[in-house]
ZASE-390764 format. One line per field, with one value per residue (C-alpha): residue number from 1; residue in three letters; x, y, z. Coordinates in steps of 0.2 Angstrom, whole numbers. Each point is the difference from the previous one (the first is absolute). Example, Ala and Ser with C-alpha at 12.3 -4.5 7.8 and 13.67 -1.06 7.14 Angstrom:
<nodes>
i: c(1	2)
aa: c(Ala	Ser)
x: c(62	6)
y: c(-22	17)
z: c(39	-3)
</nodes>
This chain:
<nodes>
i: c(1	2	3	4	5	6	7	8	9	10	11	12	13	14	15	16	17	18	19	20	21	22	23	24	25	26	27	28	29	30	31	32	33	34	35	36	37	38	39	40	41	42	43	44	45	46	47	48	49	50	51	52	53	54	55	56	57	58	59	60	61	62	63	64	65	66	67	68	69	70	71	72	73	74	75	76	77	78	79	80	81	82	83	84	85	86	87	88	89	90	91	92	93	94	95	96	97	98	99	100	101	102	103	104	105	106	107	108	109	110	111	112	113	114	115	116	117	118	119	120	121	122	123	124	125	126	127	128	129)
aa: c(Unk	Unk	Unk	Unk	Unk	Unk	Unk	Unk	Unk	Unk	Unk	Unk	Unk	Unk	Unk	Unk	Unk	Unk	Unk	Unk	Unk	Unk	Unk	Unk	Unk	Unk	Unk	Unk	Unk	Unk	Unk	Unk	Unk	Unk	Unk	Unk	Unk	Unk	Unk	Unk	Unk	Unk	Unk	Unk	Unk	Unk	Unk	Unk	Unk	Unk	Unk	Unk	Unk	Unk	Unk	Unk	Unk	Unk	Unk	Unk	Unk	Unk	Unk	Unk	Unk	Unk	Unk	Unk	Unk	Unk	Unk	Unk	Unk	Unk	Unk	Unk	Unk	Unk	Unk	Unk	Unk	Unk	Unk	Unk	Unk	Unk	Unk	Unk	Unk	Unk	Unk	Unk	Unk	Unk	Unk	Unk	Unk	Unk	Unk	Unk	Unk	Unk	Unk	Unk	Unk	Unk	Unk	Unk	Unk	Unk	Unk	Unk	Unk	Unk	Unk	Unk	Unk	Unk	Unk	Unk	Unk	Unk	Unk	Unk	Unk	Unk	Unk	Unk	Unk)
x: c(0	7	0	-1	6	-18	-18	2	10	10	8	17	-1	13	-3	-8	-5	1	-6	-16	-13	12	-13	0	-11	-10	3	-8	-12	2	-14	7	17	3	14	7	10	13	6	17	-7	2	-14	-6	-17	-7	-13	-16	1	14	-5	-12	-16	-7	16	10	19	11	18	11	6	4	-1	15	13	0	4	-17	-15	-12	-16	-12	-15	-10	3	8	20	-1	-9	9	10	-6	15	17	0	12	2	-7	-13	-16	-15	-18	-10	-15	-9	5	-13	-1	6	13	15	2	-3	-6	13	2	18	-1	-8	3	-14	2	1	14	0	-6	15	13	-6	-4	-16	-13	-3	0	-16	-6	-15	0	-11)
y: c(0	18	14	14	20	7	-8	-6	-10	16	1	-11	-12	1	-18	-16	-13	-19	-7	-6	5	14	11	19	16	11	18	7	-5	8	-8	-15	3	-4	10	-13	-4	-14	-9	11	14	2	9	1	-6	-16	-1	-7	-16	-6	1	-17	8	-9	-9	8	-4	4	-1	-3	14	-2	19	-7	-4	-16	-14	-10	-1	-12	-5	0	-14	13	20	2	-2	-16	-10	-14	1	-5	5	11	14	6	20	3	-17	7	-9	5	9	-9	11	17	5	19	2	-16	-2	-14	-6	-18	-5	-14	-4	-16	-13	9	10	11	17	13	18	13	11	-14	0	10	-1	5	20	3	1	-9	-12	-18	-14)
z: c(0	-4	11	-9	5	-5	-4	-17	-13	-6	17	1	10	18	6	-6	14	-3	18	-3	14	7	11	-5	7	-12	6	-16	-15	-17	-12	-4	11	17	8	14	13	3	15	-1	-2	-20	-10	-17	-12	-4	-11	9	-9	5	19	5	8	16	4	13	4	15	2	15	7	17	10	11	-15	7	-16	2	9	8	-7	14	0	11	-2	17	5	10	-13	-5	-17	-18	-9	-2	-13	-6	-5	-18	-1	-10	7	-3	13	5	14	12	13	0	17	2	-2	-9	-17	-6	-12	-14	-2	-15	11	17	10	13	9	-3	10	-11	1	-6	-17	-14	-12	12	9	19	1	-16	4	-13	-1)
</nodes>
């Protein structure tokens, strides 16, 4: 997919992503164009159909720096663990209460609870179901 400097084809493009699934935030829409987000920070425009509506990613970001993360059966820090993360898995988001924070998460197989703030793809405040 190419990210492009301005909101159509005559703009060059400054990055072309190949990770499929990676999780991005649109900050702006532009007819057809979605100015977005990516998890480090990079901006540009995607053309609307290259993004997959309805399916929501996340990637593991841990707030703490740390190199992985736990994947929690339950959404609290005592639950037991489902799985090791490493920094930079892409999972799909399954479920955030508006007020939690946790998120249900789908890594391949594995489900489970990861704190909101240790991953990108979803907003502080952002309710999904």
């Amino acid at each position: 997919v190419n990210l492009r400097v301005g909101p159509g084809r005559r703009f060059p493009v400054e990055w072309r992503y190949q990770r499929v699934d990676l999780p991005v935030l649109i900050i702006r829409e532009h007819e057809e164009w979605r100015r977005i987000r990516d998890p480090d920070g990079t901006e540009g425009w995607l053309n609307a159909s290259t993004l997959r509506p309805g399916r929501r990613t996340f990637m593991v970001r841990p707030e703490s720096g740390a190199p992985e993360l736990l994947l929690r059966r339950r959404p609290e820090e005592s639950a037991p663990a489902v799985a090791r993360l490493r920094t930079g898995v892409i999972g799909r988001l399954r479920a955030c209460e508006k007020d939690s924070a946790w998120c249900e998460v789908q890594v391949q197989d594995r489900r489970g609870y990861l704190r909101r703030a240790d991953i990108f793809g979803v907003g502080p405040e952002e309710e999904l179901r």
